[in-house]
Every structure is written in structure tokens, then in C-alpha cells.
N, C-alpha and C positions, 0 to 999 in steps of 0.2 A: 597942547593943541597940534604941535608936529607931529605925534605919536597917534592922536583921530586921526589926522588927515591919509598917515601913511597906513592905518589899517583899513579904511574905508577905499584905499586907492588900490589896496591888494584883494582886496577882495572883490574890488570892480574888473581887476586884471583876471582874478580865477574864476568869475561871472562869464567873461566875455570869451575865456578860453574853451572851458565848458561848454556855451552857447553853442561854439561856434564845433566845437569836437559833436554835439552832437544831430548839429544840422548837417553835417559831413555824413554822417551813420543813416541817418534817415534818408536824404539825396541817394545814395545808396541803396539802401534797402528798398527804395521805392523802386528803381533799375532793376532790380533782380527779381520784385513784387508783380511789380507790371503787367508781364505776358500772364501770370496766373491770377490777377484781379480781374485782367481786362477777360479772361476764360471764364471764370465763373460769371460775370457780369452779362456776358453775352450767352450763354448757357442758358438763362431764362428770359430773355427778351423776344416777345412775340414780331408778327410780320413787320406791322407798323415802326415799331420800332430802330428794326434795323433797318430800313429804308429813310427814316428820320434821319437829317443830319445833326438836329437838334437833342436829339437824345442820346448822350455819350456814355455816361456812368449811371443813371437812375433811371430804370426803364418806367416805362408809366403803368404797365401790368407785367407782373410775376406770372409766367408759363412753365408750371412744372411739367405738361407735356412732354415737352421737348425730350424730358429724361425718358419717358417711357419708349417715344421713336427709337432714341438715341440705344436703346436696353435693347432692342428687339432688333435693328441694325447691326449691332455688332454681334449678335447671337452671345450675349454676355453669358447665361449660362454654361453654356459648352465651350466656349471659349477660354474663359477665366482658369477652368481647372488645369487646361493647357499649360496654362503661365504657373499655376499653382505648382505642379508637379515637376518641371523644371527650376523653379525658383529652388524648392525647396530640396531635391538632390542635389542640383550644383551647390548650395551653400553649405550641405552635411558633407560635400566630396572635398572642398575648399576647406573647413576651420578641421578636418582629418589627415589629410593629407598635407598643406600649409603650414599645421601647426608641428606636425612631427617635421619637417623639412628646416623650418626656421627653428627651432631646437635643434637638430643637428648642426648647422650653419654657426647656432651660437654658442653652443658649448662641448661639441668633439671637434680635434683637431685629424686633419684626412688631407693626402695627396692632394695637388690640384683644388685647394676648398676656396682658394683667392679668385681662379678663373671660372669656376662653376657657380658661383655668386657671382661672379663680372656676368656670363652669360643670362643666371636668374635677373639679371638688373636691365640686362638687351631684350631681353626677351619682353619686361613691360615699357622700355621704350618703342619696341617694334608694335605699330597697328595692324591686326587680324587679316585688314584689309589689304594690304601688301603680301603675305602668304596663302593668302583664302584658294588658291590656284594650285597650286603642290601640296595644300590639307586635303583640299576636296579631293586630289589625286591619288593620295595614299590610304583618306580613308576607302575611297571605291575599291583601290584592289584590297583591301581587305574588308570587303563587303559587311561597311556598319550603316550604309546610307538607309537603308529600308529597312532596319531592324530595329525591334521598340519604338513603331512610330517615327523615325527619322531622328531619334533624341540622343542616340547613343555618341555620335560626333560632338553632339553641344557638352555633354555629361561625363563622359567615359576621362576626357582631361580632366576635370575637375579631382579626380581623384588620383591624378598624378602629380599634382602641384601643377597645375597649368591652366589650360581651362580661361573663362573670363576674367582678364586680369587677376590672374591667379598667382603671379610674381610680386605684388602689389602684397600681395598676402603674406608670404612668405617672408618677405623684406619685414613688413609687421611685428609678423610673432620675431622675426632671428631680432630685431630693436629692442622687445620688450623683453626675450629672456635672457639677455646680455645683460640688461640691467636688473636680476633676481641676484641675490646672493649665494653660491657656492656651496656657502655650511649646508644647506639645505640636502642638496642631491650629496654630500658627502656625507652626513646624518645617516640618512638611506640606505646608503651605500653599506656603512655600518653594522645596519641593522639586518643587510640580508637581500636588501630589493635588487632585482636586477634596474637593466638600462631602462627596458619599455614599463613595468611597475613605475619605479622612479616620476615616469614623464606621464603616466597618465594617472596615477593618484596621488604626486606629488606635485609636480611642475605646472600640467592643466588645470587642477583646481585655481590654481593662485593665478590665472592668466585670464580673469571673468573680462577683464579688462578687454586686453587684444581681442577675446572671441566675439564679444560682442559690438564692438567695432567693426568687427571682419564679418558679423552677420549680417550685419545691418547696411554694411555698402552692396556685399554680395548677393543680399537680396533686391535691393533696388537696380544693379548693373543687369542679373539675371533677369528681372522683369522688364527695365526697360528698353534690353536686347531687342532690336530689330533683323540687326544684319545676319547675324551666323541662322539664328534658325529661317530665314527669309530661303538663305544658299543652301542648308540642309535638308528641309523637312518640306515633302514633295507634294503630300498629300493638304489639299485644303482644312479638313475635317481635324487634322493634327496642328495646325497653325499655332502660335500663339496671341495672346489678346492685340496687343501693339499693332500685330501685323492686319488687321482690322480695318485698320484706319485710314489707308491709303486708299483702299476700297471705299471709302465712304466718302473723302475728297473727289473720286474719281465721279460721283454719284453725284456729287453736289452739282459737277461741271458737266454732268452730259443734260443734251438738250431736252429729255421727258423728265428729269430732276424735280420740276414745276409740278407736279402729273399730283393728284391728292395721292396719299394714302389712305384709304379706306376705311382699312381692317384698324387705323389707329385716332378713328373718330376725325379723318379727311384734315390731318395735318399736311403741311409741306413740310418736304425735306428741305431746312435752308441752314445758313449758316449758326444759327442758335444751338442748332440740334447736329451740329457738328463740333461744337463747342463741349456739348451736354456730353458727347460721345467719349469725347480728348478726356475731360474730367473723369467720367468713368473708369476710364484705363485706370489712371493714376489714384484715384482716391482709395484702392487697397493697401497701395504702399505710405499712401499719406495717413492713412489712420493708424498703421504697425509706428510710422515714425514719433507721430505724436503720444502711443505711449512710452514708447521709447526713447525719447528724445532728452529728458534731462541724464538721465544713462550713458547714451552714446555722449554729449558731449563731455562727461568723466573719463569715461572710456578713450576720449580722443586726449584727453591731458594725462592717464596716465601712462599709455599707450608705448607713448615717447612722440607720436607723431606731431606736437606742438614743438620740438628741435631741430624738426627735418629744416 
């Protein structure tokens, strides 16, 4: 009878532990859920609605409109590729450069490699926006502000180990090929490869891991960059998509805001379709993440970065 009662009493204590670990998780997740439930929620909510104070989460009609304003507003077309083209050379300049950087860091010993790694570690505790004043200075006398569209400041680091959060990167890979085994590159070695053979058909194969971690943030940091190419790139028509949006806020709040739109079957421009707009930005990178997503998080446990 003592022996029911004390498994029934344990297992009301692993009940309640449970319970309660995973009301913790959900409280949580709902904090971080929020701002992008309460986005998409209000994304398709017509006039009425948002003037309703009674309609909080379940709109009483679905206005897919809104996305079409919100398409044509941001000039998504011509916009988007902006972001595109950026994204995607700063991340091939990042897992190239990054990944040969943090392989040397991890496995050749070199003068000075303690203080030059101290620095690569200053360098991603310093924010952009603190030097943004002596880069924009250095890049103008060496006249990269106007060339390739204004892109060549945001880009051109990237392929030095630098770049957006491009020490972040490095610190990465130098984690994860400290932790490969040695025989390997001395196999190699053996057989005839040189240093750069060795690391690019030996060493980067086996590192799907770090690359794809390191693509997957460096693509999201590169798209959701506002600030550098905001200070860079001069011309309107070169912008990136992000950079959209503050225009479209400004829109919301000037006094002909109210005014129909016409040409889009006499919508207002109001908060729904500023929502619609927000979502747009980001639903490229949220569709790359969600195939990507059971990946990246293998990716982040073999990585090393589950020890940092």
C-alpha cells in the first residue's frame, strides 16, 4: 500500500513539474510570438476594425487588399532584388573569407594570434554605429561611396572577415575546427595536399555544419540591415527593401494619409496595410528559415555554439 501510494505521489510530483516547465515555455514563447501574431493579425483587418475597440485578435472580415496596397507601396518588385543582391554577396564574402580566417586561428600557430583573435572578439563587441564616422571617412577618400550602386562599402568587408558581424563568424568556424580531429589534415598532408587543397576539399566539406549556420544568420542580419546601407547608398532607386518602411510610416502620419487610393480600387492607406507591408519585408526570410530550420538548429548543436 506504501509502495502505490509513493508511486502515485511521484508521479503527481513529475505531473506538476512538467506542468509547470512547460507553462514557463509557452508564457515565453507567447512574449516573443506577440509583435508578429499581433502583425499578421492586423495585416488583414479592414477600416472598421481597427477603429473597433472590440475587435482585438479576430477580425470580423479578412482584407487581403491590404497586401496588394502594401505590394505597390513598397515598390516590392524593384526593391526586393536590392535586398536580394546584397544578402546574397555579403553571405558568399562571409562563409569565404570567415571560414579560411577561423581555420587559421584554429589550427596554425603565428606571432601575435592571441592579440589578433583578442581584436577579432573587439571588433564584434564594438557596434557599427560607433565607427560609422571614420568608415564613411575612409571609405570616401577612397572613392567606394558611388560605385556599384553604393554597395561596395556594405560588401567589399565581407570579404575580409569583417563586414556585418563578420567576427561573429570567424569566432564560429575558428570553435568548430578546433574541435575536428588532426589525423585528418595530417592524412593530407601525407598524401601530397597542400595548406589551401587540405582546407577546401578536406576541412570545408566536413564543416556543413558551421556554414550553414553562418548562412543562415548572415542572411537574415544582411536583409534586416537598415543602418549601414541607410549611411551608404545615396541613391533612392538602390535602396534596400527595409529601408521602405519608414517611408510608409511617414505616409501613415501625414495629414492626406486619409486621401483614397484610387489606382487600388479607393483603399486607405491605414494601419492594416502598414502591417501588410512590415510582413512583406520579412516573409522572404521567414520562408528560407522555415525550410531550413530543422538544419540550422543541428547546425547550432554541432557548431559548438550550444557551450559558448
Amino acid at each position: 500500500m506504501k509502495l502505490d501510494l509513493l508511486v502515485v505521489t511521484t508521479k503527481i510530483k513529475k505531473f506538476i513539474i512538467k506542468f509547470a516547465y512547460y507553462l514557463v515555455l509557452c508564457s515565453l514563447s507567447f512574449v516573443f510570438l506577440y509583435p508578429f501574431l499581433k502583425m499578421v493579425v492586423t495585416s488583414v483587418m479592414s477600416d472598421s476594425d481597427l477603429i473597433n475597440i472590440t475587435v482585438n485578435w479576430i477580425p470580423t472580415k479578412i482584407v487581403w487588399g491590404n497586401f496588394k496596397v502594401a505590394f505597390q507601396e513598397l515598390g516590392f518588385k524593384t526593391y526586393v532584388w536590392n535586398s536580394v543582391i546584397i544578402t546574397a554577396v555579403g553571405t558568399v564574402g562571409h562563409l569565404i573569407s570567415c571560414s579560411l580566417a577561423g581555420y587559421g586561428f584554429a589550427r596554425y600557430k603565428f606571432k601575435l594570434k592571441g592579440v589578433l583573435f583578442a581584436v577579432v572578439i573587439l571588433s564584434m563587441l564594438v557596434p557599427v554605429q560607433t565607427i560609422i564616422f571614420p568608415l564613411y571617412i575612409q571609405y570616401s577618400k577612397m572613392n567606394l561611396l558611388n560605385v556599384a550602386k553604393g554597395y561596395l562599402p556594405i560588401l567589399l568587408p565581407c570579404f575580409f572577415g569583417y563586414g556585418l558581424n563578420g567576427a561573429f563568424f570567424i569566432f564560429l568556424f575558428r570553435q568548430f575546427f578546433s574541435g575536428l580531429p588532426k589525423e585528418m589534415e595530417e592524412a593530407a598532408k601525407i598524401d601530397g595536399c597542400g595548406a589551401l587543397r587540405t582546407f577546401f576539399q578536406i576541412m570545408l566539406p566536413m564543416s556543413k555544419a558551421a556554414i550553414l549556420v553562418s548562412t543562415v544568420l548572415s542572411m537574415v542580419w544582411h536583409w534586416n540591415d537598415y543602418f549601414e546601407p541607410k549611411i551608404y547608398i545615396t541613391n533612392l532607386g538602390n535602396q534596400v527593401l527595409p529601408s521602405r518602411l519608414p517611408g510608409l510610416y511617414k505616409l501613415l502620419n501625414m495629414e492626406d494619409s486619409m486621401e483614397l487610393v484610387e489606382e487600388m480600387g479607393g483603399f486607405l492607406f491605414n494601419n492594416a496595410m502598414l502591417m501588410a507591408a512590415t510582413l512583406l519585408v520579412i516573409l522572404p526570410i521567414l520562408v528560407i528559415y522555415m525550410f531550413l530550420q530543422k538544419q540550422f538548429m543541428e547546425g547550432v548543436e554541432r557548431s559548438g555554439l550550444t557551450g559558448m
